[in-house]
N, C-alpha and C positions, 0 to 999 in steps of 0.2 A: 756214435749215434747214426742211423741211419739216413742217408742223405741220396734223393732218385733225382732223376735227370726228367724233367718234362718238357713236354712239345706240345704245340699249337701245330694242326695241319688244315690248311683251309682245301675244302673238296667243291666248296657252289659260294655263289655270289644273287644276289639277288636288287635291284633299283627301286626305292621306296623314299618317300619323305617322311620328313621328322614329325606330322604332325601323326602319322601311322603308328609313330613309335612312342606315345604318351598320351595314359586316358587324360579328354579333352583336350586334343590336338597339341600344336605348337604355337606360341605369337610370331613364331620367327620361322615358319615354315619354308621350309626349304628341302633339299638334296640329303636324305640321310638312310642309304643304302646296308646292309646285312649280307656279310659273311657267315657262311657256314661251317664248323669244326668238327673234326674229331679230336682229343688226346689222346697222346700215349707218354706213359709213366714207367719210366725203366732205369733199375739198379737192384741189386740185391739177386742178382740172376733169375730176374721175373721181369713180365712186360705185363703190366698191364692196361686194358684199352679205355677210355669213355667214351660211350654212344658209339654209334656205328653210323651215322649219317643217312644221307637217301641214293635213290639209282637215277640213273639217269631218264630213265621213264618214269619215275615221279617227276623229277624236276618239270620233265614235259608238260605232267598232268597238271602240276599246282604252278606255272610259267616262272618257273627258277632257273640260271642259270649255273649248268653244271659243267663243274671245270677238268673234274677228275673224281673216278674212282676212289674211296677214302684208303681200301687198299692199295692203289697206285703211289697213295703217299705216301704209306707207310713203308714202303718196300723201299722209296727212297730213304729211308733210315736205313734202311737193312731188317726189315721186320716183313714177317711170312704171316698173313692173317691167319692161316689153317695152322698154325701152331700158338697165338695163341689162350690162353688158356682161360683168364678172368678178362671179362667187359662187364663193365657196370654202364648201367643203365640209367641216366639219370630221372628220365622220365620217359613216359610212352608214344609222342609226339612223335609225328612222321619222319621229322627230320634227327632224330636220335637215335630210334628203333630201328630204321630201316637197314636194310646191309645184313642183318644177324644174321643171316642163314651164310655168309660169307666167314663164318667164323665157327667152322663145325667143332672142333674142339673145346671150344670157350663156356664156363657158368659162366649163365649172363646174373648178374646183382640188381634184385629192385626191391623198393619200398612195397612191405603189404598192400599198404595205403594206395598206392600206384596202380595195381592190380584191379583192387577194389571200386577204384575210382574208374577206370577203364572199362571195364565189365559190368559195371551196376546204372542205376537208375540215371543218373546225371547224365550219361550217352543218348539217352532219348530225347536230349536237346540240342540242336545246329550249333546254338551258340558255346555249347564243352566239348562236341565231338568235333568240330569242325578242323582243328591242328589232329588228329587221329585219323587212321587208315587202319580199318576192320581188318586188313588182312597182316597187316603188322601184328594186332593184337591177340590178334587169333591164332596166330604163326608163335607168338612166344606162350601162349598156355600150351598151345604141342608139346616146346621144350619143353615146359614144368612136366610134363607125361612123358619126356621121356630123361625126366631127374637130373635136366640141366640148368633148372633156373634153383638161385641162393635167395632166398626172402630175407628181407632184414626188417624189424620191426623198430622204427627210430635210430636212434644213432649207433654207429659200430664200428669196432677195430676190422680192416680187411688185412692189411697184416702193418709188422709194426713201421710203424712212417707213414701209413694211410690208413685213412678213415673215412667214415660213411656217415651224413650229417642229414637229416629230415627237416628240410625247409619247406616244402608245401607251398602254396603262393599259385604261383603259375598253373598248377596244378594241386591235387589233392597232395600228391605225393614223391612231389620232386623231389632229389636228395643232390647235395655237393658232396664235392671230394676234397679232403683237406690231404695235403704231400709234405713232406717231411724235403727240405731241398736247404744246400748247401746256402742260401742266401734267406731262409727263414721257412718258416709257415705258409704256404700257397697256397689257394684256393679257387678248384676249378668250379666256378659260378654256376656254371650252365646256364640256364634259363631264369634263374633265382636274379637274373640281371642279366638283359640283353644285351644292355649298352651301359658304358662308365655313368650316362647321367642318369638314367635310370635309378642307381643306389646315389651316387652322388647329388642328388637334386632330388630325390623322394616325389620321382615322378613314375609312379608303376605303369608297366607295357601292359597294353589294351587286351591281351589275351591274358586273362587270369581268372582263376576258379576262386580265391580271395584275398579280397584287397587288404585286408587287414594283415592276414599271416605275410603276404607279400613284403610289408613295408614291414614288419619286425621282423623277416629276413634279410633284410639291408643291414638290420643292427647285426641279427647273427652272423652275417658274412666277417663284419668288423672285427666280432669278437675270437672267429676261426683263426684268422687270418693276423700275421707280425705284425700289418697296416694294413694300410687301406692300398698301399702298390701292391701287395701279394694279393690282390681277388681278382681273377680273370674274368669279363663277362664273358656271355656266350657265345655273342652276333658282334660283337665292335671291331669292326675294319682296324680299328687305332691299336689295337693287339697288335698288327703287322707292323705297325710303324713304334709302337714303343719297345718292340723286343726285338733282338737280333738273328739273324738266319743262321743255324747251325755249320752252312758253309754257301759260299756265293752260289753256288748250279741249286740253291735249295728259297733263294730269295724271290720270298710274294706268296711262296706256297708252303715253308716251314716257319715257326719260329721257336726259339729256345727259350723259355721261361723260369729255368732255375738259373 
């Protein structure tokens, strides 16, 4: 059976509290800060990427702090971003889209629904566009012109051991990545859950296009996933501390999650 090696790389950091991070605040408001990810998924003599993170002139614009290059990380793997091939996209959000052009070889993979949702009628409002960066989105219908984007319409096989799963929620058309890994069924969240109490507490994060798909995406995550240990969120710091760094010079900025 096929079994990939996945990574957590954190590229920015950002200082927020908890009551930011759940519609209708927190009672216990306090300190509850967001890390930024990339993955990468590698075995079967393929790498393939989730999201591409932001630059450091975003971070400036939207006051994030930026730790690294998400290609800087990768490289500490031993991974060439101009080689390679497949990044999937989980959703169109500045901090997941951004970077693509850093990856000139790569089909990038997204939800129709994604696209759709990006480009249509709902952008004409602060409160959907506002996580979006027009030049992001405008930068990957390019690539669809120039026959580097893969549409998937709902769920899909990307090859065997990954798959591509249409949870919606946060957006019209977020999708997760389920990985085939030596310790089970993994599941890279994304946004489908910022943070572990987000799904574990069925408390949806305040940026979302529907509350309802959101919160039966907490159940789909369940069902993706060996457990409830195998679902990675997107933003939780607690990734660095519950998983191990694939070697000491890589601790704080890698971690290994198969």
């Amino acid at each position: 059976m096929t079994e990939y090696e996945v990574y957590a790389v954190k590229y920015a950091h950002h200082e927020r509290r908890a009551s930011e991070n759940f519609i209708g605040g927190d009672p216990h408001d306090g300190p509850m800060p967001l890390d930024y990810f990339v993955w990468l998924v590698r075995g079967e003599g393929r790498e393939v990427l989730v999201d591409t993170g932001f630059s450091a002139a975003m971070a400036a614009k939207r006051g994030r702090q930026h730790l690294r290059c998400p290609t800087e990380g990768l490289r500490l793997l031993g991974t060439a971003a101009e080689k390679i091939e497949h990044v999937v996209i989980t959703h169109l959000h500045y901090d997941h889209v951004g970077n693509f052009e850093l990856f000139p070889a790569a089909t990038l993979h997204l939800q129709d629904l994604e696209m759709r949702y990006a480009t249509g009628r709902y952008m004409c409002h602060e409160c959907f566009r506002g996580a979006f960066e027009s030049e992001d989105v405008v930068g990957v219908v390019r690539r669809v012109y120039a026959g580097r984007v893969r549409f998937h319409d709902g769920d899909a096989e990307l090859f065997p051991g990954i798959s591509l799963h249409l949870i919606g929620g946060h957006t019209m058309g977020l999708q997760v990545v389920r990985v085939a890994t030596r310790r089970g069924a993994l599941v890279l969240a994304s946004d489908a859950s910022h943070f572990y109490a987000n799904m574990e507490q069925t408390r949806p994060f305040p940026i979302v296009w529907s509350v309802p798909d959101m919160v039966r995406g907490y159940r789909r995550l369940r069902e993706l996933a060996d457990s409830p240990a195998h679902i990675i969120p997107g933003h939780d710091p607690l990734v660095l501390e519950r998983y191990p760094a694939p070697s000491r010079g890589l601790e704080g900025i890698v971690v290994r999650l198969d």
